[in-house]
N, C-alpha and C positions, 0 to 999 in steps of 0.2 A: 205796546204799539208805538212807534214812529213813523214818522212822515215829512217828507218834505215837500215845500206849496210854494205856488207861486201867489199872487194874490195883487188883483188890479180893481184900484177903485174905476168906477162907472157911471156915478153921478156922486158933484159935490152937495148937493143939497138935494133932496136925504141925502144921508152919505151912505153910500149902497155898492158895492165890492162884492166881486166872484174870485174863486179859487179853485186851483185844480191842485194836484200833486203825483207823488206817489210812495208810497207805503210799505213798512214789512208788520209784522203779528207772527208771534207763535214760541211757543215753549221750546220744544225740541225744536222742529224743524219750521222754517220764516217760510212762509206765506207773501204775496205778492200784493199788496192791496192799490185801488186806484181810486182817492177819493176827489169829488167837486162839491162845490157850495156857496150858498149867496150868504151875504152876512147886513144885517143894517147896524151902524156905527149912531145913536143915540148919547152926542157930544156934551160936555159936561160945559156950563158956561167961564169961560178966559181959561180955556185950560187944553193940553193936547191929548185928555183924554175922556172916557166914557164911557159907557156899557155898551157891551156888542149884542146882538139878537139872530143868530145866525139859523142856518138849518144847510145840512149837508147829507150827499149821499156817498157809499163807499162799496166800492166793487171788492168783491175778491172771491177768488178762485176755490178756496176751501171755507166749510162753514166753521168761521175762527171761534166762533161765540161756544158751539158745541164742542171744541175742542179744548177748548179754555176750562171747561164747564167739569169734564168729566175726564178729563186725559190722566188725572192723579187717579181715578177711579178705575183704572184698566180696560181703556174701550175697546174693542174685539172690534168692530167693524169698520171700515174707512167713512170717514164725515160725506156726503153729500159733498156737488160741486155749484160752483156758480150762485153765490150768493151777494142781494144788494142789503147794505147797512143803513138805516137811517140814522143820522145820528145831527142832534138838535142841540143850540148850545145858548146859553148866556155867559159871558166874561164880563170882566174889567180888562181897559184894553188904555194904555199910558203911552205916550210916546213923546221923546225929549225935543227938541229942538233943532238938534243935529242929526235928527230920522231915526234914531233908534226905536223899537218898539217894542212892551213886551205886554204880553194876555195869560191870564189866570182863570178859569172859569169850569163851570158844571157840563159835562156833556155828557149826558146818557144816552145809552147804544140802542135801538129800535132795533129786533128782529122776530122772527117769525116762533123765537123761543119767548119772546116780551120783551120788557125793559128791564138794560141794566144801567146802574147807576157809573158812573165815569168822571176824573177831573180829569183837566188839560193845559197845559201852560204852551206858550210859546214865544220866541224870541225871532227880532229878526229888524234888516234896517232897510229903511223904505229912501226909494231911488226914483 
């Protein structure tokens, strides 16, 4: 799974930031996803970074989770459409002085099949 976000802080103290994007998934064939999400920034003291706390939701067209799941298995039937992801994060979240920023962290995927377990890293320079 990849995505690319925008991502606007909205108050500096909390430090509290939404993000939108948009996304592909899939083995054989990529899927479309569109994820958004609020994050709280839990700043470390003299330093430009911290633990993030976020929780995001993720649209997409086909259900990726069951495809993912079972696609090696030989599924006979087309996946369902129009499915929402939850997906809830903690990182480490570093960022230098000259904006660069980058985040590591746990995201496990919320769906109507349960939780699965997921890491996430991302990079990127703040403007």
């Amino acid at each position: 799974m990849i995505s690319i976000n925008y991502e606007r802080q909205i108050l500096k103290k909390p430090y509290l930031s939404v993000h939108a994007g948009i996304g592909s998934y899939g083995i054989k064939d990529a899927y479309m996803t569109l994820p958004v999400g609020i994050n709280y920034l839990l700043k470390l003291k003299k330093s430009n970074s911290g633990f993030e706390f976020g929780l995001g939701l993720t649209y997409t067209k086909a259900d990726v989770t069951l495809y993912a799941i079972v696609d090696k298995r030989g599924l006979t039937t087309k996946p369902k459409e129009n499915f929402f992801i939850v997906v809830p994060g903690v990182s480490y979240r570093a960022q230098s002085n000259k904006g660069m920023m980058f985040r590591v962290g746990i995201t496990p995927v919320i769906t109507h099949y349960g939780l699965f377990p997921y890491c996430g890293f991302s990079f990127g320079k703040s403007f």
